[in-house]
C-alpha positions in Angstrom: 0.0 0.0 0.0 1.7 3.1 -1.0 2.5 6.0 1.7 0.3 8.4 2.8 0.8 11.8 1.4 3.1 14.2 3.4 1.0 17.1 2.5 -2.0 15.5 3.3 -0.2 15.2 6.8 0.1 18.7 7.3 -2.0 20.8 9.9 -5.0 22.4 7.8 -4.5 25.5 7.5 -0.6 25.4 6.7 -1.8 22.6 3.7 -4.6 25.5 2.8 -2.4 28.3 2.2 0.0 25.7 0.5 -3.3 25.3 -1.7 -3.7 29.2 -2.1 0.5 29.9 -2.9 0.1 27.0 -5.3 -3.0 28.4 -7.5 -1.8 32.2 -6.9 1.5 31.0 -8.2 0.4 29.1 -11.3 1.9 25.8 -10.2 5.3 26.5 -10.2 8.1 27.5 -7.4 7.8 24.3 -5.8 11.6 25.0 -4.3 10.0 27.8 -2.8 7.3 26.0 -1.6 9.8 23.5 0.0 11.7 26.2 1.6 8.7 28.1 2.7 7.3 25.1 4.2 10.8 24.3 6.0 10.9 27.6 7.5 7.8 26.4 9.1 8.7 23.7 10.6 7.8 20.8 7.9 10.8 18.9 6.1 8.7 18.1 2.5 10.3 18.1 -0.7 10.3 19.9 -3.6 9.0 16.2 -5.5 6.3 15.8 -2.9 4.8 19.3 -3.4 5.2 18.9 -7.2 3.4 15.5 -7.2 0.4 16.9 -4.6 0.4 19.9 -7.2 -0.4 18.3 -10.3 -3.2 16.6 -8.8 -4.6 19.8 -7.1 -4.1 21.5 -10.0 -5.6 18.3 -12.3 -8.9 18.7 -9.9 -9.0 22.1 -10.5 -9.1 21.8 -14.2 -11.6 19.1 -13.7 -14.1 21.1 -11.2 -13.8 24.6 -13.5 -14.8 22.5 -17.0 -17.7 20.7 -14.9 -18.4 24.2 -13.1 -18.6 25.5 -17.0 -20.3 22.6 -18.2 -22.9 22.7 -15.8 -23.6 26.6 -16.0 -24.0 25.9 -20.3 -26.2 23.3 -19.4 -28.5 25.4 -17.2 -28.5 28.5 -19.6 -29.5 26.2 -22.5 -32.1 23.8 -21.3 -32.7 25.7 -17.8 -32.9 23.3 -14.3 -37.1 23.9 -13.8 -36.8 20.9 -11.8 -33.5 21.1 -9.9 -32.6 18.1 -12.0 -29.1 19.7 -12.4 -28.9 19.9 -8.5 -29.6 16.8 -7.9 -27.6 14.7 -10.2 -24.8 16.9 -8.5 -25.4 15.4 -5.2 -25.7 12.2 -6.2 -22.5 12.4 -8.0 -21.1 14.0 -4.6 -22.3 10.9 -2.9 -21.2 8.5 -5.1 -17.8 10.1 -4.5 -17.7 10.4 -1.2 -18.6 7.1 -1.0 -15.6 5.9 -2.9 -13.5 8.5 -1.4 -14.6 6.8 2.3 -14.2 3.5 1.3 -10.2 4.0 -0.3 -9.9 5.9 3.6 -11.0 2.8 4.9 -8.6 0.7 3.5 -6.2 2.9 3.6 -6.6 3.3 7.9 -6.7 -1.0 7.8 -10.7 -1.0 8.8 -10.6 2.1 11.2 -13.3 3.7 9.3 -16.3 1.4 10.0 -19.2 0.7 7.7 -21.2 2.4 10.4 -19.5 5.7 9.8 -20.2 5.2 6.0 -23.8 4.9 6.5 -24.0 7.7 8.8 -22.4 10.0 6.4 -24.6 8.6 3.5 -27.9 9.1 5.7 -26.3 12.8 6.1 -25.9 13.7 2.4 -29.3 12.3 2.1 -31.2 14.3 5.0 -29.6 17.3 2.9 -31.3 16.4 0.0 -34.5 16.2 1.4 -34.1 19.3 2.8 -33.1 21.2 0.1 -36.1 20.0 -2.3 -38.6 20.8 0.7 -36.8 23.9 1.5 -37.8 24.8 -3.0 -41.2 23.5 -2.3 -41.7 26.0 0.7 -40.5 29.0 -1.7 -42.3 28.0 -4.8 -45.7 27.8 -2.2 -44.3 31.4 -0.9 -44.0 32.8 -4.3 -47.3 31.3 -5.5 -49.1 33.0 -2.7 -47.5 36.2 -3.1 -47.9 36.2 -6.5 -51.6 35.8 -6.3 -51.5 38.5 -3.7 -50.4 41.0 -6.5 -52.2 39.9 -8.9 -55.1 40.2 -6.9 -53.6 44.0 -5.7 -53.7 45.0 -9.1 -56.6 43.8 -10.1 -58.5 46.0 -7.5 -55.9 48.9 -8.7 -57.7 48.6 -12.0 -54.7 46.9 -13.4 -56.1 44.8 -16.4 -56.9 41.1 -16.2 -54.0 40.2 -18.5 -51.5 42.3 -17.1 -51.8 41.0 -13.8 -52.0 37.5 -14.7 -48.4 38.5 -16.6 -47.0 39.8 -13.7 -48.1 36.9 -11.5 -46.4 34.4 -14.4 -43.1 36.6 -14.3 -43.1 36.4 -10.4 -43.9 32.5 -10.6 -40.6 32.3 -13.5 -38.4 33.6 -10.8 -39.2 31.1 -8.1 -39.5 28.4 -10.2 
């Protein structure tokens, strides 16, 4: 089993402004890096930082054309239904999944299938919550919407109009 990342090792918010002097400095300087780190306290060479950087950097690639992706999809077939939200956790799921399961065997067993489970039921719960939290705005806007319409109605505001407004109201929140 290979050797757990030395980076990965350090405290988090030395290995997050690793992560920030690596993207601010285009992936390079990785001597630097090493001597920056050393001055710190943290023996890590050049090679380990330049292996850990092409992989950040290769996951940052990955997440700005899905980011991109994503965005082209919603602006050319829209996400009425949160469709584009939800494949997106699943996907997160299915990843952290995976992502648990290599921890596991990487830890020999300390991670338990209990823990999994628990963090799956978590993801899950924050599903739920999300779509109920869109149902609870879309009811919101609804109501409102017929609120003003019916306002403007009684403001002599014709039929049509109003029902327009209510429909552009409704467009937002759904």
């Amino acid at each position: 089993m290979p050797r757990r990342s030395t980076i990965l090792q350090l405290p988090e918010e030395i290995r997050l402004d690793l992560d920030r002097r690596l993207i601010s400095g285009g992936f390079s300087n990785y001597q630097g890096l090493a001597e920056w780190l050393n001055e710190r306290g943290f023996s890590i060479s050049k090679s380990a930082i330049h292996r850990y950087g092409k992989e950040f950097q290769e996951q940052l690639d990955s997440l700005k054309i899905v980011t991109e992706q994503a965005k082209a999809i919603t602006e050319t077939v829209g996400d009425d239904e949160n469709d584009l939200a939800d494949a997106l956790t699943r996907l997160t799921q299915q990843k952290i999944f995976k992502a648990l399961l290599d921890l596991e065997l990487e830890n020999d067993g300390e991670l338990t299938l209990d823990k999994l489970g628990r963090t799956v039921a978590t993801l899950n719960r924050s599903s739920v919550t999300v779509k109920r939290f869109r149902a609870e705005v879309l009811e919101k806007a609804k109501a409102t919407a017929d609120k003003v319409a019916a306002t403007l109605k009684t403001k002599g505001m014709s039929d049509e109009t109003a029902a327009n407004i209510r429909a552009q109201i409704l467009g937002i929140a759904q």
